[in-house]
N, C-alpha and C positions, 0 to 999 in steps of 0.2 A: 051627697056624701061620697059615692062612689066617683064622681066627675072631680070631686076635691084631691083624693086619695090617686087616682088617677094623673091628677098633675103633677100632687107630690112626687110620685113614682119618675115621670119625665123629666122632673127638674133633677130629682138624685141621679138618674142616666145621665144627662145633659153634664152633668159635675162631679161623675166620678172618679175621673184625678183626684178631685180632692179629697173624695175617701180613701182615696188607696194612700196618699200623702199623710193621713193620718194612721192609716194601717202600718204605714214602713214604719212610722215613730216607735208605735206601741208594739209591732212585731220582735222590730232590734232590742226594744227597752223590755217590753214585758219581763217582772211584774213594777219595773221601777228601779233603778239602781242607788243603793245608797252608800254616800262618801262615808265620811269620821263625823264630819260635818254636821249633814242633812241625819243619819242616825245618830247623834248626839241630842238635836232639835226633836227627835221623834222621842227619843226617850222623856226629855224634858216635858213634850205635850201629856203625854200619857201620865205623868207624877205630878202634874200641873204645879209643875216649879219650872218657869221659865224665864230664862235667863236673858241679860242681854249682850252678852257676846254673838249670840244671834240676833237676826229681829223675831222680837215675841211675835210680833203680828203672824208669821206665819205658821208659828207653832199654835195660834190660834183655833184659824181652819182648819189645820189639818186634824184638831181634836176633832171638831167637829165632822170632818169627811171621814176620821174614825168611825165616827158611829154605825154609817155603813159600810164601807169595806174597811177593814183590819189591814196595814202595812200602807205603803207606796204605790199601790192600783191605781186609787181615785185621785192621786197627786198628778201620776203621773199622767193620766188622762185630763186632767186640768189641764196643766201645763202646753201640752201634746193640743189640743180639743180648740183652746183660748190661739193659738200658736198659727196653726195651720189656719183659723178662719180670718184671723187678721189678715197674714198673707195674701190670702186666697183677695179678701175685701181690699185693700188696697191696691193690689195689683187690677182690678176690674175699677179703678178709676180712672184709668191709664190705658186699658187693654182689652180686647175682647171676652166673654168671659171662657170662651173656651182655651185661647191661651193664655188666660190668670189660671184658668185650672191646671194645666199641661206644668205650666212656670211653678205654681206651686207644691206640684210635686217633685218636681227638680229641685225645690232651695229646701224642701224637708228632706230629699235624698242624701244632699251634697253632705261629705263627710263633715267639714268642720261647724256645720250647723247641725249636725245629726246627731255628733257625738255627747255634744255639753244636753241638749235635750233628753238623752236616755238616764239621765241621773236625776234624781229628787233633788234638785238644792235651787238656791235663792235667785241663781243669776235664770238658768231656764223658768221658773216660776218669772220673775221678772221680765224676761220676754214675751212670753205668753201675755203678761197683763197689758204690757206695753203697742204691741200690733193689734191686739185687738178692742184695745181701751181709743188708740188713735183710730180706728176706721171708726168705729160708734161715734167717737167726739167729733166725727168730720160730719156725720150727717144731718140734714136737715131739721129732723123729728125731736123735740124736747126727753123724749121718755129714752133713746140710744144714746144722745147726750150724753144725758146723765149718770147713764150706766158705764159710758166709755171715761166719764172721769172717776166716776166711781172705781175703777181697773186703774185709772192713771195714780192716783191714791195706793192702792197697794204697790202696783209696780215701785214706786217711791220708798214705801215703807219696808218692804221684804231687801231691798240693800243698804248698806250706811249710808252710801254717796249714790242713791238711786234718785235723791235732788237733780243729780246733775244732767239726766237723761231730759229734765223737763223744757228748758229755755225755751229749745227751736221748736217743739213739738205746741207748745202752749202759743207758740207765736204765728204758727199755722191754724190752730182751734182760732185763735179771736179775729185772726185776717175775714174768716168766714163768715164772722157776725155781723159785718160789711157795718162797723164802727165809722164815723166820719173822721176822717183824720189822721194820720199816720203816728201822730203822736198819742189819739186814744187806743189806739190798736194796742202800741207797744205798754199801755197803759193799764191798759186789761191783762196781756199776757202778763205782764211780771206780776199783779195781785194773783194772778189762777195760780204763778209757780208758787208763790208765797201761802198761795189758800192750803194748795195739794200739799205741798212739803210740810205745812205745817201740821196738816190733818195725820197725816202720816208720823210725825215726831211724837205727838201728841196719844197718837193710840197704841204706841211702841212704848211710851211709859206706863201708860194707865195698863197695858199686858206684862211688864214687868214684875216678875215676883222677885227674884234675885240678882241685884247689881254686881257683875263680876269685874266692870270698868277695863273693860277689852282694849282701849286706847292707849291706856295707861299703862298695860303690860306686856305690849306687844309692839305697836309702831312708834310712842313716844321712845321705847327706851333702843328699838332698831335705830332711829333717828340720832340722839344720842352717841349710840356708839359709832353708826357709823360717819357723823360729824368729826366725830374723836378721832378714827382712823383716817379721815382725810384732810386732816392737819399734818404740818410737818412736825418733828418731835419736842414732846412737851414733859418738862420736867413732872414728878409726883406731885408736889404742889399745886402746879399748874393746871393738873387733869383734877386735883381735887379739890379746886377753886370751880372750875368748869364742869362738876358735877354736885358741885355746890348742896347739900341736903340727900340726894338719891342715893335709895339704899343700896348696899353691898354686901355681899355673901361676905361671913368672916374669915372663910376658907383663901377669899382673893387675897395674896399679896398686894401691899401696899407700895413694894420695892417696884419698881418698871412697873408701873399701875397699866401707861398706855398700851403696852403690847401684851400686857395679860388681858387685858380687856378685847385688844384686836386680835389674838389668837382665834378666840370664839365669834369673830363677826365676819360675816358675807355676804354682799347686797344678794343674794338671791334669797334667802328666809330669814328671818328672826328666832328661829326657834332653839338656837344654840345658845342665845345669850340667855335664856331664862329657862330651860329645858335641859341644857346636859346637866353632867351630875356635878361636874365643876363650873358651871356656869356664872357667870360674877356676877349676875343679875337674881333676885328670887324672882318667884312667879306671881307672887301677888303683894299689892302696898297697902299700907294703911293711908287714912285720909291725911293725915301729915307727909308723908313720902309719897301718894298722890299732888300732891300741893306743891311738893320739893320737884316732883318732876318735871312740874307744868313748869313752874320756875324756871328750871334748869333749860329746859326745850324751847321757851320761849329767848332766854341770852343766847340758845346756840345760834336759832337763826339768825338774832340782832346781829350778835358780835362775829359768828363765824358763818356768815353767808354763805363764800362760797364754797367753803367746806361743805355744808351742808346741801346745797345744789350738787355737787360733785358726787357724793352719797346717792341723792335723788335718780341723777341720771343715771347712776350705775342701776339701781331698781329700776328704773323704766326699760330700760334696754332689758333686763330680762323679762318684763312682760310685753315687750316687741316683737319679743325674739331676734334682738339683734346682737345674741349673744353665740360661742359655740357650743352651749348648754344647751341637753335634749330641751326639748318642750314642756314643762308641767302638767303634768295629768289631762295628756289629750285626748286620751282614751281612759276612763274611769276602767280599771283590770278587775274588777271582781262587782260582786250586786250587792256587797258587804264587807264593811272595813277590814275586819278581823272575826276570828270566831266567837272570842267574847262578847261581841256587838250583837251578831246576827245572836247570843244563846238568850240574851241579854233584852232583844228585841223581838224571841221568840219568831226570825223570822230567815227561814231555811227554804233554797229553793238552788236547783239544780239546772244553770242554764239550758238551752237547747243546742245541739248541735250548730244549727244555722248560725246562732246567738254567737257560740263560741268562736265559731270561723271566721265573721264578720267581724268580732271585737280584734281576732287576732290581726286580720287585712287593713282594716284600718290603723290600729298600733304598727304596724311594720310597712307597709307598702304605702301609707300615707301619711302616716305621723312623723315621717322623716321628711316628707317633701315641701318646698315651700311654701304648697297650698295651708298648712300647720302653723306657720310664721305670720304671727298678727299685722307686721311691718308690711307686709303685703295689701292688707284690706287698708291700714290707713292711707299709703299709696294711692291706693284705688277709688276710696274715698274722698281724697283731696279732688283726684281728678272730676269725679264726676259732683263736686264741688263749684268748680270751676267753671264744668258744662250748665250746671243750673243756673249759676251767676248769667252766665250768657245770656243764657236763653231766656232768664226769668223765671226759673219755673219754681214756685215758693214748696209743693209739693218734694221735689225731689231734692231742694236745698234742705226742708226741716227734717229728711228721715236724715241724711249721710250726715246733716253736723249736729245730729243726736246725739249718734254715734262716736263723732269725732270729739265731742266736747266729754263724752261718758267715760272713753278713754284716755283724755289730756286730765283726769281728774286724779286716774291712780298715779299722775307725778306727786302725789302729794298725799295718796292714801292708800297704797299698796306696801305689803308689806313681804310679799313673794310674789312670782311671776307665774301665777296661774290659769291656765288656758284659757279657763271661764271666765277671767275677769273681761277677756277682748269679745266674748261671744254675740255681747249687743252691736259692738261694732263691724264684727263679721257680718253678721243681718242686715245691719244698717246699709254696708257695702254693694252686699251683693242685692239688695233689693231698688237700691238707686242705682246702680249698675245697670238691670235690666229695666226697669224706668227709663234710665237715658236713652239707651238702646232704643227700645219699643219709641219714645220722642222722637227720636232721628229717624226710623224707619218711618216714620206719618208723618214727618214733615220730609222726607223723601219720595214718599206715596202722593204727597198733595203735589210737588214741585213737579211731577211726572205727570200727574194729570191736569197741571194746568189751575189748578186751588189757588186763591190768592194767600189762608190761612190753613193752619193746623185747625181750624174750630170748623172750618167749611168744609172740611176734609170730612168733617164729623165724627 
């Protein structure tokens, strides 16, 4: 017993980067910070009316991590816990383990991966499951396996387009099952994305208590409008031919239909057209004006294509940041929306000094600088894209075009440019990043000693 405990002890010495990587998470975050969002989701678990403008599934668990700690603690210890060990495991595929420990507290330090992790919401929950669901799924053993798709499963489920993270990741899991044939490889991988994504749609229903059809009141009708605004001008008739069924506040003029409607539209949010008080949109449809819009959404793309690309690109570029708009919430400013939330959520708590200082250095001293701009990591991303291509390395090709692909996905599902939607691909980058790195140094290390391989190198 004492020789057991005795080792445990050695190996926590041998790896304690990696506790302290987990210390800085929960230090900066303690006890959790929650957006409008994630305290929205909290509220919904606890009235067990869960809606699906979130994913239920995650309002799930966290009733149940209720049970023992009350608030955002044990979230945020998930999140934080699931996060750093991925990291930590994957990087020790590639690396010694004492610098996968050293490395892993660098990429939990580093501000634009530090930041989105100190809030309770679906995109840090989703990374968590994601690194640490792929190191499980890469090893040998049936029983981490299974657990690692088990995480790849929520990771999935806790975002709408959390499908999209799957491709390259699932196509790295079946390469390893050393399948015959490159054709069965890719044959397994798309049934595992088809298993996971489906398992996950599937228990996102069965958690549903209240359908609020969040599509339909939020990016169909951004879409919409701003189709509408990037056409050139279009008589009254013509916008109400091309909105064909979709309802409209009675308050809208009918007169100049198009430019009362583009008054209120801006590719950076949606929230004007069905949120101000004169908004020409309401906030919510019936299943008839549901139907009218799909309608309507579906002829904009037919018939006004590039309209509606034009629209698109404008939305992408503000979750680029290739915009000269600050950045979207890159630093979450408070540990609660409003005071009605926190009275509401019974959940009051008085940052710490350190807390406050560091929220504020990162808001100002780096939330201006490019390291802040997601257009940077896909960059960087492409690159060391590129380098895996070379080299073959199918490891450091499936984390960065996770990422890449998780990101080409809000061209067509964002509906504001918010920081956390780039977060998986900031990870993505900077972890194939130093991948490549540490690859070039060992095959630097071999060529100097005379190695014919990277594998003889050992």
């Amino acid at each position: 017993m004492f020789a057991a405990l005795e080792a445990l002890c050695a190996r926590i010495v041998r790896r304690w980067p990696v506790l302290c990587a987990g210390l800085v998470i929960v230090a900066y975050a303690y006890p959790g910070a929650l957006n409008w969002d994630s305290g929205d989701q909290l509220l919904h678990a606890r009235h067990h009316n869960l809606g699906d403008w979130h994913p239920p599934v995650m309002g799930v668990y966290w009733r149940w991590l209720e049970l023992v700690v009350a608030g955002p603690l044990a979230m945020l210890l998930l999140q934080a816990g699931l996060f750093v060990y991925g990291v930590y495991a994957l990087l020790c595929r590639r690396l010694a383990p004492r610098a996968a420990a050293w490395l892993t507290l660098a990429v939990a330090a580093f501000p634009p991966v530090l930041t989105p992790l100190a809030v309770v919401w679906k995109d840090a929950q989703m990374a968590g499951f994601l690194v640490a669901g792929l190191a499980l799924a890469l090893r040998p053993e049936r029983r981490p396996r299974a657990i690692g798709l088990a995480l790849l499963v929520l990771a999935s489920a806790v975002r709408d387009n959390g499908a999209a993270v799957l491709p390259p990741l699932c196509l790295l899991i079946t390469a390893g099952w050393q399948l015959r044939g490159r054709h069965r490889t890719v044959a397994a991988a798309a049934a595992l994305v088809l298993a996971i994504a489906g398992v996950a749609v599937v228990a996102n229903r069965l958690a549903t208590h209240q359908h609020r059809y969040p599509w339909y009141n939020s990016l169909a009708i951004h879409d919409l409008a701003g189709g509408l605004c990037h056409e050139a001008a279009l008589s009254d008739p013509d916008v109400l031919t091309y909105l064909s069924g979709v309802p409209l506040r009675d308050a809208v003029p009918r007169r100049d239909l198009q430019r009362a409607i583009c008054r209120h539209y801006t590719p950076r949010v949606w929230f004007g057209l069905t949120s101000a008080d004169d908004a020409p949109f309401p906030s919510t449809a019936s299943a008839d004006e549901r139907a009218a819009i799909r309608r309507a959404w579906l002829a904009m793309v037919r018939d006004h294509t590039a309209a509606y690309l034009g629209h698109r690109w404008d939305v992408m570029r503000g979750v680029l940041g290739l915009t000269d708009d600050a950045i979207w919430e890159p630093v979450c400013g408070g540990f609660v929306a409003s005071q009605a939330q926190a009275d509401a959520l019974d959940f009051h708590y008085t940052p710490a000094p350190l807390q406050v200082r560091l929220r504020d250095w990162f808001a100002t001293a780096w939330a201006a600088t490019v390291l802040y701009r997601p257009w940077l990591y896909a960059a960087l991303s492409l690159l060391v894209l590129l380098y895996a291509r070379a080299r073959r390395d199918p490891l450091i090709g499936a984390v960065v075009a996770s990422g890449l692909v998780y990101e080409a996905s809000f061209f067509l599902g964002a509906a504001s440019p918010d920081f956390r939607y780039s977060h998986w691909m900031i990870v993505c980058g900077v972890l194939g990043a130093i991948l490549a790195v540490g690859d070039a140094l060992t095959r630097r290390r071999c060529r100097t000693a005379g190695a014919s391989s990277t594998a003889s190198c050992g």
